[in-house]
N, CA, C and O atoms as a GROMACS GRO file, in nm:
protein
  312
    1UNK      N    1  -9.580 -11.348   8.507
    1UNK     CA    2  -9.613 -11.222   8.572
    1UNK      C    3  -9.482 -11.150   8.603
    1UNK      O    4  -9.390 -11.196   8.670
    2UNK      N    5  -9.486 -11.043   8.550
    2UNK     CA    6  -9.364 -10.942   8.586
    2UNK      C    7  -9.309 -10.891   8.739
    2UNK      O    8  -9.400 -10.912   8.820
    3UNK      N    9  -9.232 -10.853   8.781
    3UNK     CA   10  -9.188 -10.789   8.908
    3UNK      C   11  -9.348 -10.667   8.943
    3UNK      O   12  -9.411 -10.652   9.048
    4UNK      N   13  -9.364 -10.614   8.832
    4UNK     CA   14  -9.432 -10.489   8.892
    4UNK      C   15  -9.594 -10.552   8.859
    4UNK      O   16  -9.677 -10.517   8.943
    5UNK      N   17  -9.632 -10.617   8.779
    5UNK     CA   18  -9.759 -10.696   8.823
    5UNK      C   19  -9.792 -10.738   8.949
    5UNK      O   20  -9.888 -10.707   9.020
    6UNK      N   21  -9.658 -10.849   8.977
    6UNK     CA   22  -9.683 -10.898   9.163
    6UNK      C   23  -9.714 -10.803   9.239
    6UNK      O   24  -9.790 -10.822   9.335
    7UNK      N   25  -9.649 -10.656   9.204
    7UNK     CA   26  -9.599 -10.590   9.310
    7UNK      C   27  -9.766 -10.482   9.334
    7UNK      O   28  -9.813 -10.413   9.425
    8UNK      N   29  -9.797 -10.509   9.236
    8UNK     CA   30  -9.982 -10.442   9.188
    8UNK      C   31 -10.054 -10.532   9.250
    8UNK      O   32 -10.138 -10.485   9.327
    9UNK      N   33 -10.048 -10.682   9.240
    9UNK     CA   34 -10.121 -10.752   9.269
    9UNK      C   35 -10.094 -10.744   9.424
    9UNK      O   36 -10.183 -10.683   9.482
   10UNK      N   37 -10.004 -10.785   9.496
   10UNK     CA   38 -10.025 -10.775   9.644
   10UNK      C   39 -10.044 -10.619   9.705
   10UNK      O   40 -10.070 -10.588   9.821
   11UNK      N   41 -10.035 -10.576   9.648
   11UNK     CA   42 -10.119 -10.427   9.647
   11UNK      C   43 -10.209 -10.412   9.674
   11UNK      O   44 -10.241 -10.352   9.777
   12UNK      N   45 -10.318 -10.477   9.557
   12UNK     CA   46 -10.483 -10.496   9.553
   12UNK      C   47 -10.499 -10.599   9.705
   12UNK      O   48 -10.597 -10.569   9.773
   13UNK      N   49 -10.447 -10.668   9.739
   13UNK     CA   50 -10.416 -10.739   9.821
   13UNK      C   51 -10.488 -10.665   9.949
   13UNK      O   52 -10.589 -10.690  10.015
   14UNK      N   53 -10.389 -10.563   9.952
   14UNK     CA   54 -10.361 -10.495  10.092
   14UNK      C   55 -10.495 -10.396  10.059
   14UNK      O   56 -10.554 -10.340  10.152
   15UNK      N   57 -10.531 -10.382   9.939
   15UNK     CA   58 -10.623 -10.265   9.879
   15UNK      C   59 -10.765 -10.300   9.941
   15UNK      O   60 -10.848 -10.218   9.979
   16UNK      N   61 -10.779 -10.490   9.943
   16UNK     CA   62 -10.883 -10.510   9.937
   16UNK      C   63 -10.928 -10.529  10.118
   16UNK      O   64 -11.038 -10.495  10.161
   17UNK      N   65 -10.835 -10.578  10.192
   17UNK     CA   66 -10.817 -10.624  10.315
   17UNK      C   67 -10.897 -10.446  10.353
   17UNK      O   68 -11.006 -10.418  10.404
   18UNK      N   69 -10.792 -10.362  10.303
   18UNK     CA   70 -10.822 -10.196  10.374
   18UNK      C   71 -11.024 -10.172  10.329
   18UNK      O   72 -11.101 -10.092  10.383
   19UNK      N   73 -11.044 -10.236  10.257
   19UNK     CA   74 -11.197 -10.200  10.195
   19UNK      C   75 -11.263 -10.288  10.291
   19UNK      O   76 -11.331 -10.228  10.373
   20UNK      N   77 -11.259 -10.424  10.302
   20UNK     CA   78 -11.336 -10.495  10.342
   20UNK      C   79 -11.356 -10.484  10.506
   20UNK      O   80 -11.455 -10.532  10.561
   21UNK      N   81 -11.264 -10.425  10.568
   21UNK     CA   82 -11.196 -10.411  10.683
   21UNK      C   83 -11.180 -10.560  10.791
   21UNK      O   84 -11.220 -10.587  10.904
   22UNK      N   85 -11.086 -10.646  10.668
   22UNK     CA   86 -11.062 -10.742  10.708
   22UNK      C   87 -10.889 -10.814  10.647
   22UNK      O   88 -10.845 -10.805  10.533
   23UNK      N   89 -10.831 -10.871  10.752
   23UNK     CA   90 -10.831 -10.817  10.923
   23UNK      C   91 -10.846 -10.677  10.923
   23UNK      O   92 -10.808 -10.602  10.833
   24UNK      N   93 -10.927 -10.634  11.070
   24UNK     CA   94 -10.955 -10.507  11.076
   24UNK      C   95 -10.813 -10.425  11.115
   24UNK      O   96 -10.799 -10.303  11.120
   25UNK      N   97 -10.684 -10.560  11.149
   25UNK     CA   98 -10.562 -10.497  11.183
   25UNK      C   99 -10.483 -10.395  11.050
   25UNK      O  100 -10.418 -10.291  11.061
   26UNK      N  101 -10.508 -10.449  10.965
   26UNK     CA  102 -10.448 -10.380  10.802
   26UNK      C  103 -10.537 -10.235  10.842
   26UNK      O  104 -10.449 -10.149  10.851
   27UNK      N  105 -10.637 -10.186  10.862
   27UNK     CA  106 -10.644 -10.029  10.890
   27UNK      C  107 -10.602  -9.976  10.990
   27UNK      O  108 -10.571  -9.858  10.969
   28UNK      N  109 -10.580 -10.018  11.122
   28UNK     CA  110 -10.537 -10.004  11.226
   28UNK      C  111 -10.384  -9.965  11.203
   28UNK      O  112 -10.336  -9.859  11.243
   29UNK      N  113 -10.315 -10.060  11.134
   29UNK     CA  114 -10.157 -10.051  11.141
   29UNK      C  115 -10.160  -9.920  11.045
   29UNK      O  116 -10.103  -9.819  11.087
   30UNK      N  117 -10.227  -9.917  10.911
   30UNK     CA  118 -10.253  -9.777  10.792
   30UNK      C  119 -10.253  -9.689  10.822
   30UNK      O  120 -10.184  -9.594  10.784
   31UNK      N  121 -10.368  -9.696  10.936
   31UNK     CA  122 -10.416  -9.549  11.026
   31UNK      C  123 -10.280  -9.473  11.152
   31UNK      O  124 -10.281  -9.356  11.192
   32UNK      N  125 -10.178  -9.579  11.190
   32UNK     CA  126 -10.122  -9.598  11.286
   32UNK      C  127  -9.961  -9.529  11.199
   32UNK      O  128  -9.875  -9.474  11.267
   33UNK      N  129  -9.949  -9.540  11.083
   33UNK     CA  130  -9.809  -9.528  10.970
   33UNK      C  131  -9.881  -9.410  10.900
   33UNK      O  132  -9.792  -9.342  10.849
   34UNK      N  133  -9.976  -9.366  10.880
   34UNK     CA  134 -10.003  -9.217  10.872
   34UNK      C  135  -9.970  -9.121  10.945
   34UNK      O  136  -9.915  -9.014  10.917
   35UNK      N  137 -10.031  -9.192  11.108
   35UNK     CA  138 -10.030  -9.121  11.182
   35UNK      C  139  -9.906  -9.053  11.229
   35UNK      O  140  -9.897  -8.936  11.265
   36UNK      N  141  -9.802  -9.154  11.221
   36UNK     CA  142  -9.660  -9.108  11.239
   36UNK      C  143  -9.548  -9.077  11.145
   36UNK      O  144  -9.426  -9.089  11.158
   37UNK      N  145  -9.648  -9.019  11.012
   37UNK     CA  146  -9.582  -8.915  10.949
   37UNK      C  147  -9.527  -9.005  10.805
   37UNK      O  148  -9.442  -8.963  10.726
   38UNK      N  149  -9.592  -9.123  10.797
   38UNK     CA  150  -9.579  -9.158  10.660
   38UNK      C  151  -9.685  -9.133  10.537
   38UNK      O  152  -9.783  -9.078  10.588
   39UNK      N  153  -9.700  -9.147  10.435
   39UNK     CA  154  -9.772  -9.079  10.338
   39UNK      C  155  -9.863  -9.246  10.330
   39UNK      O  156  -9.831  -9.345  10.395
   40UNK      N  157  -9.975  -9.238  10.236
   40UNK     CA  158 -10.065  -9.371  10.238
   40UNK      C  159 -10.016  -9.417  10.166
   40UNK      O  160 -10.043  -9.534  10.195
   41UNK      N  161  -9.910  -9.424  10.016
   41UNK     CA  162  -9.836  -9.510   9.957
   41UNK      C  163  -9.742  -9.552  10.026
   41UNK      O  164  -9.754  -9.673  10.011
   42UNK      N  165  -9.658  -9.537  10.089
   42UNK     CA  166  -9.538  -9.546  10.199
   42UNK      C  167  -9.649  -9.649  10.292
   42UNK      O  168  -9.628  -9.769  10.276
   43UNK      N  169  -9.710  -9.630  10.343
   43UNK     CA  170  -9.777  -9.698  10.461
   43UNK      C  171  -9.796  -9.862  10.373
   43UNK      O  172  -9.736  -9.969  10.385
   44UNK      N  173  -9.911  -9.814  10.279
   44UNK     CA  174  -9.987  -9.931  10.156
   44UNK      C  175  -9.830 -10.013  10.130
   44UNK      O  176  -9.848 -10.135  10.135
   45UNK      N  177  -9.726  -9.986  10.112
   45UNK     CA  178  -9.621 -10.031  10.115
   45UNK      C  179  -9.548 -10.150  10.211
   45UNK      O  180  -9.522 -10.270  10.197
   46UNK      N  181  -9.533 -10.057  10.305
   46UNK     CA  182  -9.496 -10.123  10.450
   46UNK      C  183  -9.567 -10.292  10.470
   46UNK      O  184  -9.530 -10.408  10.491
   47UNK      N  185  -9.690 -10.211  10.449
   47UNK     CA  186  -9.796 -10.362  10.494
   47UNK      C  187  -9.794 -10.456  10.352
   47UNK      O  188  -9.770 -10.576  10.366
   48UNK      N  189  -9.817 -10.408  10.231
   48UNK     CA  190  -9.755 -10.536  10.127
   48UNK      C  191  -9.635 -10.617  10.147
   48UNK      O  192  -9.626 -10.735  10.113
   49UNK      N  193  -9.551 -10.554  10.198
   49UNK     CA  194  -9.475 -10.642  10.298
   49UNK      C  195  -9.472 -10.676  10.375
   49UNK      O  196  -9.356 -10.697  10.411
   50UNK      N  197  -9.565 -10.710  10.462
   50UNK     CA  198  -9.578 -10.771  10.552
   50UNK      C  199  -9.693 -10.886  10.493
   50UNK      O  200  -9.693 -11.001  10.538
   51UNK      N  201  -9.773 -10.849  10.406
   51UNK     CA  202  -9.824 -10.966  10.362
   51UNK      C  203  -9.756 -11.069  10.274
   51UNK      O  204  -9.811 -11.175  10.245
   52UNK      N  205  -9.631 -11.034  10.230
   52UNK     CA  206  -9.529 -11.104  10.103
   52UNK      C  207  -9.519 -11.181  10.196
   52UNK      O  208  -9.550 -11.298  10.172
   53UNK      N  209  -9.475 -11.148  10.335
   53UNK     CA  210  -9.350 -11.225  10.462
   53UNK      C  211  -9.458 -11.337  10.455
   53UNK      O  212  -9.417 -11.439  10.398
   54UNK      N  213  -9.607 -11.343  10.509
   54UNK     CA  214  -9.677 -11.408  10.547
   54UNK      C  215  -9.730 -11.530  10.436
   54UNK      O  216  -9.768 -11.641  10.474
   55UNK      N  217  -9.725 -11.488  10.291
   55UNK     CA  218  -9.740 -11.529  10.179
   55UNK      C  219  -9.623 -11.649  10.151
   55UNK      O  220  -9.638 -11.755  10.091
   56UNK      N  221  -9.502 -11.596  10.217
   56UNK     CA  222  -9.390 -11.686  10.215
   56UNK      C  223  -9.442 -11.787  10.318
   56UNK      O  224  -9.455 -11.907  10.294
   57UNK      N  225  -9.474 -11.722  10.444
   57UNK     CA  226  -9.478 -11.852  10.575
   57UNK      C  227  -9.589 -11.967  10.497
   57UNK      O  228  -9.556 -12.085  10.508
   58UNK      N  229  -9.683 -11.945  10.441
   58UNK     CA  230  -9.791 -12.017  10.377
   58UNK      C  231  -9.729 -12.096  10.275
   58UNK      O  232  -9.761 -12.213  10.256
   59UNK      N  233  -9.652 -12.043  10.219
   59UNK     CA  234  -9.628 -12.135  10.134
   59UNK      C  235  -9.492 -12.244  10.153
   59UNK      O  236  -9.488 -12.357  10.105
   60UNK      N  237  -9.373 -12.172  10.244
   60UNK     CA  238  -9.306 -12.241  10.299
   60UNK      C  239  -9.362 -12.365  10.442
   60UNK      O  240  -9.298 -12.456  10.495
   61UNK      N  241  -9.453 -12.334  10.458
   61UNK     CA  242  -9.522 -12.426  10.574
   61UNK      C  243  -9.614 -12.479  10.532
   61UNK      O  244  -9.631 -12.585  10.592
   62UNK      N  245  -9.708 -12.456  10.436
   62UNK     CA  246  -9.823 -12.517  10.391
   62UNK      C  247  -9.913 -12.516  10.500
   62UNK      O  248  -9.979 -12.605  10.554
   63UNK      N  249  -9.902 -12.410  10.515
   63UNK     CA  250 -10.060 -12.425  10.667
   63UNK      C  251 -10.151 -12.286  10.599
   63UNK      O  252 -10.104 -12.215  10.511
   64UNK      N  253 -10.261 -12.269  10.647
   64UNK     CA  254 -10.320 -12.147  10.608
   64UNK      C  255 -10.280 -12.032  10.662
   64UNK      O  256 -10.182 -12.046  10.735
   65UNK      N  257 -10.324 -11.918  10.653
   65UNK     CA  258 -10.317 -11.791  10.679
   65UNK      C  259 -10.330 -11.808  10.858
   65UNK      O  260 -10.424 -11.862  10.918
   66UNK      N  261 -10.231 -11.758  10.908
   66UNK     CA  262 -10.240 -11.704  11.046
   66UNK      C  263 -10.273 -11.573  11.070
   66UNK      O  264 -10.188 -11.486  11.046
   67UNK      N  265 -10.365 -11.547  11.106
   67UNK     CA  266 -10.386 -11.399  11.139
   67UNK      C  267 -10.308 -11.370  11.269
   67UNK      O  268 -10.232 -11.274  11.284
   68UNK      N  269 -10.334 -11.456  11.353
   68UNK     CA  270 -10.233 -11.355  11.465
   68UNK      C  271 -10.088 -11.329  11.430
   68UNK      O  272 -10.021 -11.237  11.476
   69UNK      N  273 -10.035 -11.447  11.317
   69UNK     CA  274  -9.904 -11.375  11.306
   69UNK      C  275  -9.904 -11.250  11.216
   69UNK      O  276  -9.845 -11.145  11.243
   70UNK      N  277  -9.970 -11.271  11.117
   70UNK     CA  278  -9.988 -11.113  11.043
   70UNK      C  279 -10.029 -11.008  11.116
   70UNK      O  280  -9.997 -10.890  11.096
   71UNK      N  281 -10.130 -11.066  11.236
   71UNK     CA  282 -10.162 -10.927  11.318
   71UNK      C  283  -9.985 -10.865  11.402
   71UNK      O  284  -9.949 -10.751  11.431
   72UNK      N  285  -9.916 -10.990  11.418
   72UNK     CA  286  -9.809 -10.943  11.488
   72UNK      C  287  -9.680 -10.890  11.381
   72UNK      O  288  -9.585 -10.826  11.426
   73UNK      N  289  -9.691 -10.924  11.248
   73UNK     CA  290  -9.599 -10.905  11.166
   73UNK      C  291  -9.642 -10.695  11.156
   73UNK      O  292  -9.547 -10.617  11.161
   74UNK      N  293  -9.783 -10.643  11.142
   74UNK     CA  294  -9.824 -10.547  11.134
   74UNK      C  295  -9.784 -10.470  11.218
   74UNK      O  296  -9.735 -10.360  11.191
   75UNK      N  297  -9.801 -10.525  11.352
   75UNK     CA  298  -9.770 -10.449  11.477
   75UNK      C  299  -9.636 -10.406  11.491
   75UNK      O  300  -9.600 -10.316  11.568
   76UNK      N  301  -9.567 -10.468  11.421
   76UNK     CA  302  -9.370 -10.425  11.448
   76UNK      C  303  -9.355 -10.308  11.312
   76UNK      O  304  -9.261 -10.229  11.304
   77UNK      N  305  -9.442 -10.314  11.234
   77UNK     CA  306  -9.403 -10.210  11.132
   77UNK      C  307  -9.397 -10.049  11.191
   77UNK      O  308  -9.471  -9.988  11.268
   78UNK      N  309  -9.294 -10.016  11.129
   78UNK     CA  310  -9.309  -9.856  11.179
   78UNK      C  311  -9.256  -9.735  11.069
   78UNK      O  312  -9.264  -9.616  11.100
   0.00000   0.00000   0.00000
C-alpha cells in the first residue's frame, strides 16, 4: 500500500466514524475545527491524525482501542 492509499484509507476511517456518529467525539471535535475557521478537509485532516497517533498506541501496546484517550487526543486538536 502506497503513502497516499494509507493516507485515503485512514481517511475513510475518520469518514466512517463522522457517518456512523461513532465516537460521537469525531463530530464534535469536526464541528468544533470548522467552527474556528478551518475548512472540512483541514479539519478531516487534523483528526486522521489523531487516529494514526492512536493506531500507533494499539499497536505499540497491543491493547484495544481506548476511546477516552482518542476522546482526549481530539480534544487538544485545534
Amino acid at each position: 500500500m502506497d503513502t497516499r492509499s494509507v493516507k485515503d484509507a485512514i481517511r475513510e476511517v475518520v469518514e466512517n466514524q463522522l457517518r456512523d456518529g461513532d465516537p460521537a467525539e469525531t463530530r464534535e471535535t469536526l464541528d468544533r475545527l470548522v467552527a474556528s475557521g478551518l475548512d472540512r478537509e483541514q479539519a478531516v485532516d487534523r483528526i486522521a491524525q489523531a487516529v494514526v497517533e492512536e493506531i500507533n498506541e494499539i499497536l505499540k501496546d497491543r491493547q484495544p482501542f481506548n476511546r477516552a484517550r482518542f476522546a482526549e487526543r481530539l480534544g487538544r486538536l485545534r
